[in-house]
C-alpha positions as a Python dict, from the first residue, in 0.01 Angstrom:
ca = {
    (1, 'X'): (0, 0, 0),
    (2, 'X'): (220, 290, 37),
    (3, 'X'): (514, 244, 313),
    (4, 'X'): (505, 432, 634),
    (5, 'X'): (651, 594, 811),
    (6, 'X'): (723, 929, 552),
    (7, 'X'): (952, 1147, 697),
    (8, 'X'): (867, 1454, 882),
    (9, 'X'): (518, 1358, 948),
    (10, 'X'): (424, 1250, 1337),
    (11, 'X'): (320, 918, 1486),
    (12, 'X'): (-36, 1070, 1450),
    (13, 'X'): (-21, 1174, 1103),
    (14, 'X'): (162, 869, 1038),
    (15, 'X'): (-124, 663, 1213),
    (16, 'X'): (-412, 850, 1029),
    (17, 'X'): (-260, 807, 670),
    (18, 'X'): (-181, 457, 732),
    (19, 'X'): (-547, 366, 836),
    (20, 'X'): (-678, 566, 509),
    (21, 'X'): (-434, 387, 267),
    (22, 'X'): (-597, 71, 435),
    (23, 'X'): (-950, 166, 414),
    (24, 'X'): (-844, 228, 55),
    (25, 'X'): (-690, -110, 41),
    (26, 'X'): (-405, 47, -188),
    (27, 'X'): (-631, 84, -474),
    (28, 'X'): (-636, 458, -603),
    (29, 'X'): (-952, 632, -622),
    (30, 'X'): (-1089, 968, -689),
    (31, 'X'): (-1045, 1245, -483),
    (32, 'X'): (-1444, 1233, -278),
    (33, 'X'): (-1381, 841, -181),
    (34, 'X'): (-993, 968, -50),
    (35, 'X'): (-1159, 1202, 159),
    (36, 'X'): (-1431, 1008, 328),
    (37, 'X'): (-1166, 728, 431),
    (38, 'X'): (-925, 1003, 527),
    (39, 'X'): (-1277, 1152, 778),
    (40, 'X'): (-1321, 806, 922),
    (41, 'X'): (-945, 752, 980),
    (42, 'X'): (-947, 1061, 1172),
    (43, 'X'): (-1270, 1000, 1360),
    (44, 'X'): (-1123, 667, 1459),
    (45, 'X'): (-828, 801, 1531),
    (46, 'X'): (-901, 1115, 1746),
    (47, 'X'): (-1210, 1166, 1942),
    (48, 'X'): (-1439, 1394, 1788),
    (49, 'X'): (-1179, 1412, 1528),
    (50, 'X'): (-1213, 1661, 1221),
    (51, 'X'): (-1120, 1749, 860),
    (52, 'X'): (-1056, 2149, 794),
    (53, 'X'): (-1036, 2286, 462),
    (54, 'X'): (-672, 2408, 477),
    (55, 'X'): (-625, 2615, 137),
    (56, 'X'): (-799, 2615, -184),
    (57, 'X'): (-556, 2533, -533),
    (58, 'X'): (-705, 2607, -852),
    (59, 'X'): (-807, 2289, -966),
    (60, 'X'): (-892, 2158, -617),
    (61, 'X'): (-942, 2256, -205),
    (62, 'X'): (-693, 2075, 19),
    (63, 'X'): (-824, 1942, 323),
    (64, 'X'): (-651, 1791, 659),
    (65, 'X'): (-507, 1897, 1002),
    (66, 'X'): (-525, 2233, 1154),
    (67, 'X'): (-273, 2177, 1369),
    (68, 'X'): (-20, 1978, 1115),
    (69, 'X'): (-116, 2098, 812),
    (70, 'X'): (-88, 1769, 634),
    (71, 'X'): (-376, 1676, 417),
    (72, 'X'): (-478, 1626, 109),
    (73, 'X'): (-520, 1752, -260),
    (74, 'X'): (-669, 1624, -623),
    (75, 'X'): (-357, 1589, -860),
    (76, 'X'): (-365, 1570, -1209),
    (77, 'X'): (-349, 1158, -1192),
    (78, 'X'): (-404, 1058, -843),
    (79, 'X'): (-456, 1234, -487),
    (80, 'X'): (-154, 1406, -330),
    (81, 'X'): (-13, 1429, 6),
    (82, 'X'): (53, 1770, 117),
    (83, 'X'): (134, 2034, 428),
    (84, 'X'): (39, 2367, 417),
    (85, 'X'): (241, 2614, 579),
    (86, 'X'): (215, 2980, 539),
    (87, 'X'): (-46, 2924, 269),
    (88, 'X'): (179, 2766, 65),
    (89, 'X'): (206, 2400, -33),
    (90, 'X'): (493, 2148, -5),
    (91, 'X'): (353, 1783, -208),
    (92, 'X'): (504, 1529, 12),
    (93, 'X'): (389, 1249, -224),
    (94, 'X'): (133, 1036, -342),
    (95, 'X'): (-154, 941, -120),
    (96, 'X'): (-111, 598, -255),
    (97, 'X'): (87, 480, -525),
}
């Protein structure tokens, strides 16, 4: 499994990625299973917790936090890590490695 904490993310985001990479169990997987563990981490996490679709990339939507803009994209060879801000993206990483 991927080590947290990343840098520049909050306890919460921190929190919320670290209970999808364990839902996961570390294994990568496409880009649908990512987001339904990423959905129940939240909804676990936060009550009544949500997903938002933060931009849409060419190849693939990004979805996350409103209020962080972390989420998450389809790379070329595994599912990245990303914030949005100002519509643009910054790729923090790997989901998992």
């Amino acid at each position: 499994m991927r080590a947290w904490p990343l840098a520049g993310l909050s306890p919460r985001d921190q929190r919320i990625l670290a209970l999808t990479s364990g839902k996961l169990r570390g294994s990568r997987v496409d880009f649908s299973l990512a987001l339904q563990a990423l959905h129940e981490a939240v909804c676990e996490t936060i009550p009544a917790g949500r997903i938002f679709l933060l931009a849409s990339e060419a190849t693939s939507p990004v979805f996350g936090s409103a209020l962080s803009g972390v989420g998450l994209v389809e790379g070329s060879d595994a599912v990245q890590l990303v914030r949005v801000v100002a519509g643009k993206l910054q790729t923090l990483g790997r989901l998992l490695p």
